[in-house]
C-alpha positions in Angstrom: 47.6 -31.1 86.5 44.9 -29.0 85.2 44.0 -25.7 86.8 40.5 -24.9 88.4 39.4 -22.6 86.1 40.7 -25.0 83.1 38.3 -27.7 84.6 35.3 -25.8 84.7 34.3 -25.8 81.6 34.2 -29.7 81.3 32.1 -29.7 84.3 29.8 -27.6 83.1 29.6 -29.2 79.4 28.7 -32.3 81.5 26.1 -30.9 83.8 24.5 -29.0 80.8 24.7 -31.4 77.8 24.0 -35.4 77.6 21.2 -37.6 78.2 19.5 -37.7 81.4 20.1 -41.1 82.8 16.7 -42.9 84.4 15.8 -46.1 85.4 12.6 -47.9 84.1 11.2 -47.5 87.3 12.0 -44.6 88.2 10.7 -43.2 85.0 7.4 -44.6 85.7 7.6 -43.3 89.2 8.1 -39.7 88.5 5.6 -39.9 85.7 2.9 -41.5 87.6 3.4 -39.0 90.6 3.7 -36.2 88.2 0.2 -37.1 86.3 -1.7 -37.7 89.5 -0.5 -34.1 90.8 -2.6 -33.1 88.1 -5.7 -35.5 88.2 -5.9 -34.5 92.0 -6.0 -30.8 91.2 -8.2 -31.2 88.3 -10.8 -33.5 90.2 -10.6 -30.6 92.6 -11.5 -28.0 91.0 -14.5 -29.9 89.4 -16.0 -30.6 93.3 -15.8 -27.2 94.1 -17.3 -25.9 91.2 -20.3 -28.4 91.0 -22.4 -25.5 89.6 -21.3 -25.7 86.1 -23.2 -29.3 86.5 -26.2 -28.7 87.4 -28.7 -26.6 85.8 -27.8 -23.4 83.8 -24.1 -24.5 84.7 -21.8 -24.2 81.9 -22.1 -28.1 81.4 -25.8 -28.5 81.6 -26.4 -32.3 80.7 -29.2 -31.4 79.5 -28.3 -29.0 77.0 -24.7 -31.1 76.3 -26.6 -34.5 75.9 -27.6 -33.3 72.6 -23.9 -33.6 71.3 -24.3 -37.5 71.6 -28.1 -38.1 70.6 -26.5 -40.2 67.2 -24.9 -42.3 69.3 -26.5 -45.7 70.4 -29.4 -46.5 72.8 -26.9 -48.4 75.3 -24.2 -45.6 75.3 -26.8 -42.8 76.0 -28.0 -45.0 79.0 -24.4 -45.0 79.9 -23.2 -41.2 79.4 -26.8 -40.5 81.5 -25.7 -42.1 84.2 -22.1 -41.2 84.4 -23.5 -37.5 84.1 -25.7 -38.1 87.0 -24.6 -35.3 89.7 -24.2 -38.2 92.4 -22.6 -40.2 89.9 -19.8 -37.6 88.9 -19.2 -36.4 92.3 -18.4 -40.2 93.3 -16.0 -40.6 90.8 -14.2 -37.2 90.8 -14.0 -38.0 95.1 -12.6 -41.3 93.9 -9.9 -39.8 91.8 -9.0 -37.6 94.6 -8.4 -40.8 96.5 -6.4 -42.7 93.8 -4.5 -39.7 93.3 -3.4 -39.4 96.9 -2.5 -42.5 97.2 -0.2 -42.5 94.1 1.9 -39.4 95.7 2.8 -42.1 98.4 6.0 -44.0 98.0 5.8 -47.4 97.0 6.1 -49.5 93.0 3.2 -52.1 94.3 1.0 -53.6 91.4 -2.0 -51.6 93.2 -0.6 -48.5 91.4 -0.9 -50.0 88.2 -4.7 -50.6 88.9 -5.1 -47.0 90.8 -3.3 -45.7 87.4 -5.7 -46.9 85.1 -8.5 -46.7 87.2 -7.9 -42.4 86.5 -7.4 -43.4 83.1 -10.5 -44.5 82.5 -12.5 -42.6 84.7 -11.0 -39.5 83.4 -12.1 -40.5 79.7 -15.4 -41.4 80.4 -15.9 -37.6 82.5 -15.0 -36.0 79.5 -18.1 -36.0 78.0 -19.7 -34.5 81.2 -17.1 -31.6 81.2 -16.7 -31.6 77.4 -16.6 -27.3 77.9 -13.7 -26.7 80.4 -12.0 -30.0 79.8 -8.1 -29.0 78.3 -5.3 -30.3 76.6 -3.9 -31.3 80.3 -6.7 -34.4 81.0 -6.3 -35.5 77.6 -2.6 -35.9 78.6 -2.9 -37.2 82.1 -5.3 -39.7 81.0 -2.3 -41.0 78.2 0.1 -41.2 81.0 -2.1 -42.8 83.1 -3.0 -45.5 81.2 0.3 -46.5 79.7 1.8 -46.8 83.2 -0.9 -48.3 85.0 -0.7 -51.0 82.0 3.0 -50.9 82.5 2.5 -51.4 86.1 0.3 -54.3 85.6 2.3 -55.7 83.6 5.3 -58.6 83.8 6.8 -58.2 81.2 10.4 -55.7 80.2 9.6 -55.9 77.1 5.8 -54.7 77.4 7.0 -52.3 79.7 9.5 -50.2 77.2 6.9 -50.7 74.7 4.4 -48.5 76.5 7.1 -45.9 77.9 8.5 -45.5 74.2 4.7 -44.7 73.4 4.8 -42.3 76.1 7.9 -40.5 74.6 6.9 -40.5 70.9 3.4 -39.4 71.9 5.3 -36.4 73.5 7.3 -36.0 70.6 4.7 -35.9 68.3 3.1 -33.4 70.8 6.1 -30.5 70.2 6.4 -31.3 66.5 2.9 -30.7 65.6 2.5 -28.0 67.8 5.6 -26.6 66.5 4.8 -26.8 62.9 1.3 -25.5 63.5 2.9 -22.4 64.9 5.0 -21.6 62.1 1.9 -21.9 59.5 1.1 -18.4 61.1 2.5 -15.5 60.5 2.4 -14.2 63.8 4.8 -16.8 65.1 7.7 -16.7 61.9 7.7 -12.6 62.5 8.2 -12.7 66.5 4.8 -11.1 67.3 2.6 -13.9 68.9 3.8 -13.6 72.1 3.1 -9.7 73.0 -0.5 -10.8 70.8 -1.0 -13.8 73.7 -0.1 -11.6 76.6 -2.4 -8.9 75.5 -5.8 -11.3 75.2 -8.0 -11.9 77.9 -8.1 -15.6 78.9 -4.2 -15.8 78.6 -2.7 -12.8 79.1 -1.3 -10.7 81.7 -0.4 -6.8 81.7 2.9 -6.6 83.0 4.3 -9.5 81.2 2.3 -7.7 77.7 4.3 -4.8 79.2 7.9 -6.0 78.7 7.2 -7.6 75.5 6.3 -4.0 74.3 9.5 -2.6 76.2 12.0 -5.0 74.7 10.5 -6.1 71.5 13.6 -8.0 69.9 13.9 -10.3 73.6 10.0 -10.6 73.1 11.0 -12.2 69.2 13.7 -14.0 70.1 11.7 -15.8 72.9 8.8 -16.6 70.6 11.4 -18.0 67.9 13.1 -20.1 70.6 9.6 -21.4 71.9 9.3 -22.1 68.2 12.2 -23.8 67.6 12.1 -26.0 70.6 9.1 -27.5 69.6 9.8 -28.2 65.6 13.1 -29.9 67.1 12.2 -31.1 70.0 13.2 -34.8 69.2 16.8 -33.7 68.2 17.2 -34.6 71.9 17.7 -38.0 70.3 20.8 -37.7 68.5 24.2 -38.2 69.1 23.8 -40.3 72.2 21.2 -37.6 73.8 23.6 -34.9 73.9 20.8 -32.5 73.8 18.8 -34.1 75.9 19.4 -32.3 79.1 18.9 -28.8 77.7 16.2 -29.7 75.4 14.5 -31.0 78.4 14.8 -28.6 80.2 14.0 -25.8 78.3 10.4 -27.7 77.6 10.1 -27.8 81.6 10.8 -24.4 81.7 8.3 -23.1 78.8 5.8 -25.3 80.7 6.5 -23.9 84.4 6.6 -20.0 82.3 3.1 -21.1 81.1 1.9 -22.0 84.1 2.6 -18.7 86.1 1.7 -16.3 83.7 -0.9 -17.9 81.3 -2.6 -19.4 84.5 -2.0 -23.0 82.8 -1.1 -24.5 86.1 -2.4 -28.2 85.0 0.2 -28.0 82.2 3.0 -28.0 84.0 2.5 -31.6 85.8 0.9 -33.1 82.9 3.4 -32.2 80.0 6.4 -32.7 82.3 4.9 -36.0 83.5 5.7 -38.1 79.9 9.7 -35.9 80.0 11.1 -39.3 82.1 10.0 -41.2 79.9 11.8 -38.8 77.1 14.8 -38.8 79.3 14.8 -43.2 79.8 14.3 -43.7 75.9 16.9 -40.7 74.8 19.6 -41.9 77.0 22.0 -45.0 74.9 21.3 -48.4 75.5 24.8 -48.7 76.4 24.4 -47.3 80.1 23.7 -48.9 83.1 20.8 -47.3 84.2 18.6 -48.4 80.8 20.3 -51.7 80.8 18.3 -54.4 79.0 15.6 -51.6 77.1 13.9 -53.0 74.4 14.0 -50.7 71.6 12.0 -53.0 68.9 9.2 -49.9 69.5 10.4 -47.0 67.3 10.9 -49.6 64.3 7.7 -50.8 65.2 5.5 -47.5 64.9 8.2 -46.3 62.0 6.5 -49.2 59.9 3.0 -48.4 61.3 3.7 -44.8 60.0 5.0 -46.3 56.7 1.8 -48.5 56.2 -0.2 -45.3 57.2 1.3 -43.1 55.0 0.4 -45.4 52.1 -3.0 -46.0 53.3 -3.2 -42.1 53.5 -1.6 -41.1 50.6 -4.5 -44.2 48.9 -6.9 -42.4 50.8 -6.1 -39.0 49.5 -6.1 -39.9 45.8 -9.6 -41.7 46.6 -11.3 -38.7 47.6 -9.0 -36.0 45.2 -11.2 -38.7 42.2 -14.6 -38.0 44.0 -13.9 -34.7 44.8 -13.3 -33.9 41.1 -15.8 -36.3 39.9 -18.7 -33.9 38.6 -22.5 -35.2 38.9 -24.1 -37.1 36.4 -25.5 -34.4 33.6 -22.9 -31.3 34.7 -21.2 -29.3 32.4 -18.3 -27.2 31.8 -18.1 -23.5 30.6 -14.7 -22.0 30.3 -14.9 -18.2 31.3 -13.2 -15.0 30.2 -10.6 -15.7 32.6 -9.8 -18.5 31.7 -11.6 -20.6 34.3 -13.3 -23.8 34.2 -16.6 -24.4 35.7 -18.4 -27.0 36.8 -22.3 -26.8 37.1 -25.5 -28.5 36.6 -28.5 -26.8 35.4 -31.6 -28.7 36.5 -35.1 -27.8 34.7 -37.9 -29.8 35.9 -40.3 -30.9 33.0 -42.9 -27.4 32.8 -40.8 -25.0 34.9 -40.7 -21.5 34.0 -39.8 -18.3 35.3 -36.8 -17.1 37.2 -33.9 -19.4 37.5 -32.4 -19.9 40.6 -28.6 -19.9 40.5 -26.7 -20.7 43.9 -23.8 -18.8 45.0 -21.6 -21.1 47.6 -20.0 -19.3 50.5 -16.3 -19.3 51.2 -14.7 -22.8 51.3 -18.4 -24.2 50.6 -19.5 -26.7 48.1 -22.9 -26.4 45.8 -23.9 -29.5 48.2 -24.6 -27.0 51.1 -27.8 -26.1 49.1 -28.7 -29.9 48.8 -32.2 -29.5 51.4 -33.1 -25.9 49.7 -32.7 -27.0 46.0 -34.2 -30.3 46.2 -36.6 -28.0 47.8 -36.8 -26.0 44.7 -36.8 -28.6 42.5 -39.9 -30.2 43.9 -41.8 -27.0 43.4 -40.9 -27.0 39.8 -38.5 -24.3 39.9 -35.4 -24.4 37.0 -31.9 -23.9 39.1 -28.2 -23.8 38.5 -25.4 -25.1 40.9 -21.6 -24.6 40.5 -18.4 -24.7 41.9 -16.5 -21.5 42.1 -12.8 -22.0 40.3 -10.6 -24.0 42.0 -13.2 -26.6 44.0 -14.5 -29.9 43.5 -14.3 -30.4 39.5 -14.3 -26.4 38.4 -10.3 -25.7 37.1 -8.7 -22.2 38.6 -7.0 -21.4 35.3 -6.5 -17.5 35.8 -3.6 -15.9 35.4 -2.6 -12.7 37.8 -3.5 -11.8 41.1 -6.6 -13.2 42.2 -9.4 -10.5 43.1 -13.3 -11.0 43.9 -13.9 -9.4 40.4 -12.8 -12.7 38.9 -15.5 -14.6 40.7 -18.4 -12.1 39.6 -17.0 -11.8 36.1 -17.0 -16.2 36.3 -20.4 -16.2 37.6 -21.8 -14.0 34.9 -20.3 -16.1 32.1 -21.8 -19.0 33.9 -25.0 -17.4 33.9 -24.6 -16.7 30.1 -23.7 -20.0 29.6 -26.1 -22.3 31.9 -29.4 -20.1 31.9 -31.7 -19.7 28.2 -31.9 -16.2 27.3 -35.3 -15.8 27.7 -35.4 -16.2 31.5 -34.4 -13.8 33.8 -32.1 -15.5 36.7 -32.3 -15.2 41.1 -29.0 -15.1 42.8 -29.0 -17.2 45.9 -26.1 -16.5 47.7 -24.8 -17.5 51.2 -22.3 -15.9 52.9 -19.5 -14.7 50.4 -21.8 -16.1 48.3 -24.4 -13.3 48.9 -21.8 -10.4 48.5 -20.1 -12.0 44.8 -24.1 -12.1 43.8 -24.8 -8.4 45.1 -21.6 -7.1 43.2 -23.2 -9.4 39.9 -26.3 -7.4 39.8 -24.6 -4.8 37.4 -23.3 -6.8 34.9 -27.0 -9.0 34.5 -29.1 -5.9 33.9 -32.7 -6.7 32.8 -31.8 -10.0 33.4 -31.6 -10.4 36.9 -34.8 -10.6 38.6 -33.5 -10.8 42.6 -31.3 -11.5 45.0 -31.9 -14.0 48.1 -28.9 -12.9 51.0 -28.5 -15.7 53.1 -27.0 -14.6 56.3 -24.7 -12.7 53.7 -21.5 -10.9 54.3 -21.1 -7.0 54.2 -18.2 -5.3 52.3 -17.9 -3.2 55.2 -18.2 -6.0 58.2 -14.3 -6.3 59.0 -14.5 -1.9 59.7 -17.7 -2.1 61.2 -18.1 -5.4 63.1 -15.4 -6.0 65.9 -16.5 -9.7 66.4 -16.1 -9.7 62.4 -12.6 -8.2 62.9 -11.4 -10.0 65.8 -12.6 -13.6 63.8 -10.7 -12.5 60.5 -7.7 -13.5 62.0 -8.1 -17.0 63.3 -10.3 -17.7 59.9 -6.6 -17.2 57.9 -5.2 -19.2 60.6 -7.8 -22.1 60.0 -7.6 -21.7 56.5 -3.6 -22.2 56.6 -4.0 -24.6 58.7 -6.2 -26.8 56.9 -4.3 -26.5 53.7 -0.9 -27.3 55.0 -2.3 -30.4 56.7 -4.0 -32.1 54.2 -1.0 -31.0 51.4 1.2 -33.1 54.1 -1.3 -35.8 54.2 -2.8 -35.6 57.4 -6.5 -35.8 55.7 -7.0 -39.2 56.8 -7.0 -38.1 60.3 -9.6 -35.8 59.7 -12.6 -35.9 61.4 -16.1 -35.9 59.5 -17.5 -32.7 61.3 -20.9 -32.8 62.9 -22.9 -30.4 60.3 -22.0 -33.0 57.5 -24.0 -35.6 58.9 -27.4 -33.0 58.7 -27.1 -33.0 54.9 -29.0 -35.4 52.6 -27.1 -38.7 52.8 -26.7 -38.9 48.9 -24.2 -36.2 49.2 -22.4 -36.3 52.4 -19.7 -38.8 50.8 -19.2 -36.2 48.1 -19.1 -33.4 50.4 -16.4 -35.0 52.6 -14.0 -35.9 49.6 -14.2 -32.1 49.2 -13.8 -31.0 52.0 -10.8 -33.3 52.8 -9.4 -32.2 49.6 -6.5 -29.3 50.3 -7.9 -27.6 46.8 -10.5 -26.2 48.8 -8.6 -24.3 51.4 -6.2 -23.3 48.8 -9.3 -21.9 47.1 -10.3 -20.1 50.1 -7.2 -19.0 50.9 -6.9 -17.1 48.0 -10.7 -15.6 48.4 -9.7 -14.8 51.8 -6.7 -12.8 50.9 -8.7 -11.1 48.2 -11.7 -10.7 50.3 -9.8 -9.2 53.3 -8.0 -6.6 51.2 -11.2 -5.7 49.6 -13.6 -5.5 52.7 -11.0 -3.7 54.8 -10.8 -1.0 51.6 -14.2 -0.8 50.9 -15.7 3.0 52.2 -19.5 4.8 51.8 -22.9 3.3 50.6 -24.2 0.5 49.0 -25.2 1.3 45.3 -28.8 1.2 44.5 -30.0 -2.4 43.1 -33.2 -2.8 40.4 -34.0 -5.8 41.5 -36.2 -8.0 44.2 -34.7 -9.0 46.9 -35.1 -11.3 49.9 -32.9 -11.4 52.5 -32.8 -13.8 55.6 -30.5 -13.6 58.3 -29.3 -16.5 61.0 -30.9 -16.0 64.3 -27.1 -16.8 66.3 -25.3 -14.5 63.9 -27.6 -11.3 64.4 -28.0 -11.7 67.9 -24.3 -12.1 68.9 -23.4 -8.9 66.9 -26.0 -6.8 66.1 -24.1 -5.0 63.6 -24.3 -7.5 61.7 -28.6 -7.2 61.4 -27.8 -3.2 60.0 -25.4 -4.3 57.6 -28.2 -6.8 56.5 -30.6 -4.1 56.6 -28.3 -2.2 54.5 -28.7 -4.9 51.7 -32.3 -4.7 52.0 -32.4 -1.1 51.7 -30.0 -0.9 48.7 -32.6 -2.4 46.2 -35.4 -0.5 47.8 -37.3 1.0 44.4 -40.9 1.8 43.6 -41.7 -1.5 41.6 -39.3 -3.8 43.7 -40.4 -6.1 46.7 -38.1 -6.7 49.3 -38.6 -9.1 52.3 -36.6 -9.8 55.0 -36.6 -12.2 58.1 -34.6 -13.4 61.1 -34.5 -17.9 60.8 -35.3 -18.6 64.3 -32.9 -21.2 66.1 -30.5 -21.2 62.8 -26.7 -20.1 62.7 -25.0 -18.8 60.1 -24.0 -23.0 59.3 -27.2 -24.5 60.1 -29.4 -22.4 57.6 -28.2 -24.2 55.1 -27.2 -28.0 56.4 -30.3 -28.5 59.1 -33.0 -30.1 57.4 -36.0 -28.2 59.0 -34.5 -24.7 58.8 -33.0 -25.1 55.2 -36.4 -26.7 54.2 -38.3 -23.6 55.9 -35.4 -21.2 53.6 -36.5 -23.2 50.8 -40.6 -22.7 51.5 -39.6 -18.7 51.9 -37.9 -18.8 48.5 -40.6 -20.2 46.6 -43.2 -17.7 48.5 -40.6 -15.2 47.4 -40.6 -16.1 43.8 -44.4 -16.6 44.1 -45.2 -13.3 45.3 -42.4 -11.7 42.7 -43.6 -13.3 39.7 -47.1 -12.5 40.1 -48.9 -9.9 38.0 -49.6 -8.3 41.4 -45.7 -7.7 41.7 -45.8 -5.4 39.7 -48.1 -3.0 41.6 -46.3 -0.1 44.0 -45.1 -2.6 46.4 -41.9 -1.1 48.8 -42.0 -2.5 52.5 -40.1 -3.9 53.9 -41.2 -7.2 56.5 -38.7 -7.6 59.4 -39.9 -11.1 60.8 -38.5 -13.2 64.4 
């Protein structure tokens, strides 16, 4: 007979590892009560803080109506009722009933209908609480739904097929988020914890504290919250042998989350789809899941096989547009080796400067579309290109990438695109703005100005803490972009909202492009070049010979005011006797919509040609140096 101490052990193996052993309805049960714990205490909070509502609130109708005005006559009727104050408050008390009533005991069909009733409703609040709405609702309302349609329904068979949605929902949940994590740096090196504690939305000073104290616990607690959620669904093999402490270890980093990160919501919702985890992990041989149908993981493996070739068709689609130059472009291959693509358009009698765009950082010439058909209609001679290594233009360098390359590019473009007898106007947006600023040197006579368009600042990351604080999660978004669409997630991708404010000829064009993981790469590797420079860079501007015009975006100047010196700066750099320089604030434009909004890219376009009016006139050339600073 064994000893007591020789049988611990095996007890404790068995109340630590193996699957956690549920019952269909029981799994729904503790799911269902789990999710409406968190619809009740969201519903809550929205009654009490009816403010944010009503006018000036935080989710003004008025002002968030605006996010839906493409949308259809009969769904704007809709959403204007459902924001209605009396309308929202009816539902949200509703909620609070349904809720309630789903804590109680009882597996009655009525749950089924009180589930998906807070499906539903919860969906069509969101977008009435679009700012404040959070990972947890979206959640809820999954968990909701498949149970209430579980609940309503008759059938085994239908009923495993929406729990095993459930669980590979929350599988996909800790996988992506797991993955995502380790694209930054922060998370491989241990360091994005003590960085979370420290913010202000999520952290909290004593927790920041021990992370500081005991820096190696602090890293091995990121890495494990790391690990748990890229193998998360390892809780499936061998039987569910892992299921138990994979479980709950992802209960735990919920409940953790909740106490100190203030995520309270989290903790019902996320834990409210781990039963169904713990019914489909646990082998079809026990008792308790006697009679699962398990036809749903071959089912949605050949969904994701049919998606992956649709996706992968879909990728290759837009990689041929993407790289698909206009009708008329050409090619120059610079001193670097570097192949771009641009198209010079002269309309018939144009004369005078040439206006050659500059494209901002992961931006395509297309951005420009409403300022050089703008141009072009004036009669003014223009050159757009992609920078090396978007759309159609080839990155063929060899060495370390460094903003040099992109100046020395865009001279040889000039040099090849623009007849030698006309002098040539940078336009430049963004990064754009800064790579034409650093080209002025090597055009000499040739250049006649430079047009900043809310332009960057070598010194903005040392000078600017928005700037600083931003540089950060721009590398993230960059990373994260590129690694998604190399895996092939660019058919989930949504079209974003600015692309559907440029000309409709090119939005198809621009998508492919954007969609395309060649241009995050590209910015990537401006970003890394860019950051290293603009963090080195120390004293004054140098002097510039040459016109300039530089127009900042109203939202950019006014929420960091730095940012209008620094502009001022680049004004005041090409400040000579013989020189005009302009400069004006574009009302109501961000540092986006200057470009891609038809009425303020067409008013930057009407400034440009006043610009190149007054700067090509004989009068020019009369002592002219002030400098206009216009609202």
């Amino acid at each position: 007979m064994k000893s007591l101490p020789a049988k611990l052990p095996a007890k404790l193996s068995r109340a630590l590892l193996g699957p956690l052993p549920v019952s269909r309805d029981r799994a729904m049960g503790i799911s269902e009560r789990l999710s409406a714990m968190t619809s009740l205490g969201s519903s809550l909070e929205y009654l009490a803080a009816r403010k944010n509502i009503r006018r000036g609130g935080l989710n003004d109708w008025a002002i968030a109506r605006d996010g839906y005005v493409r949308r259809g006559r009969v769904t704007r009727k809709v959403l204007d009722l459902l924001a209605d104050e009396r309308t929202t408050t009816a539902l949200h008390a509703a909620r609070v009933a349904a809720s309630a009533a789903l804590l109680l005991p009882g597996s009655g069909r009525w749950r089924g209908a009180a589930n998906v009733f807070l499906g539903l409703s919860n969906s069509a609040l969101y977008p009435r609480h679009r700012y404040g709405t959070d990972g947890s609702d979206q959640v809820s309302t999954l968990v909701q739904s498949a149970t209430g349609l579980a609940r309503l329904s008759s059938s085994p068979a239908t009923q495993d097929a929406l729990l095993w949605y459930v669980a590979l929902q929350s599988n996909l949940s800790y996988l992506f988020s797991g993955w995502v994590k380790l694209i930054g740096k922060e998370w491989r090196d241990g360091s994005a914890l003590p960085g979370v504690m420290r913010t202000r939305t999520y952290g909290q000073r004593h927790v920041w504290e021990l992370t500081q104290k005991y820096p190696r616990s602090s890293r091995a607690l990121a890495h494990g919250v790391l690990a748990l959620e890229c193998l998360f669904p390892v809780l499936y093999l061998r039987g569910g042998a892992l299921a138990r402490p994979v479980i709950a270890s992802a209960a735990a980093f919920h409940v953790a989350n909740g106490f100190v990160m203030g995520l309270g919501r989290f903790v019902t919702s996320f834990t409210a789809m781990h039963p169904m985890v713990a019914y489909t992990s646990t082998p079809a041989s026990h008792p308790a899941v006697a009679g699962r149908d398990d036809r749903m993981p071959a089912a949605a493996a050949l969904v994701l096989g049919g998606g992956a070739v649709a996706a992968a068709a879909l990728a290759v689609s837009r990689r041929l547009r993407a790289t698909d130059p206009w009708p008329g472009s050409r090619t120059v291959t610079t001193r670097h080796g570097n192949e771009l693509c641009y198209l010079a358009q002269f309309p018939e009698g144009s004369e005078g400067p040439v206006a050659v765009f500059v494209p901002g950082l992961a931006a395509t010439p297309e951005h420009f579309a409403w300022i050089t058909e703008r141009l072009y209609h004036e009669g003014r001679g223009l050159v757009t290109y992609n920078r090396a290594g978007y759309g159609p233009s080839r990155y063929r360098a060899q060495g370390p990438y460094t903003l040099r390359q992109s100046v020395d590019d865009l001279v040889d473009l000039i040099g090849a695109a623009v007849p030698a007898d006309r002098s040539v106007l940078l336009v430049g947006h963004s990064l754009g703005g800064e790579i034409a600023r650093r080209a002025a040197d090597h055009l000499g006579g040739r250049l006649h100005g430079i047009v900043y368009l809310d332009s960057s600042h070598p010194a903005e990351l040392n000078r600017s803490e928005q700037q600083d604080e931003t540089s950060g999660a721009l590398r993230e978004s960059l990373a994260t972009y590129m690694v998604s669409l190399r895996t092939g997630l660019g058919a989930l991708l949504n079209r974003p909202d600015w692309l559907e404010n440029l000309p409709a000829p090119v939005r198809a064009k621009v998508m492919a492009t954007y969609a395309d993981p060649r241009l995050w790469s590209a910015g990537m590797r401006e970003w890394d070049a860019t950051e290293a420079d603009f963090r080195a860079h120390q004293g004054a501007l140098p002097p510039i010979d040459a016109h300039a015009l530089v127009l900042s975006a109203q939202t950019t100047v006014d929420r960091d005011p730095e940012q209008l010196l620094m502009h001022k700066e680049l004004a005041d750099a090409h400040q000579h006797t013989d020189r005009v320089v302009r400069s004006a604030v574009i009302e109501g434009a961000d540092h986006d919509s200057l470009l891609t909004r038809a009425g303020l890219a067409t008013d930057v376009g009407r400034r440009i040609v006043g610009f190149l009016d007054e700067t090509t006139r004989p009068a020019a050339a009369a002592p002219e140096n002030a400098l206009e600073e216009t609202r």
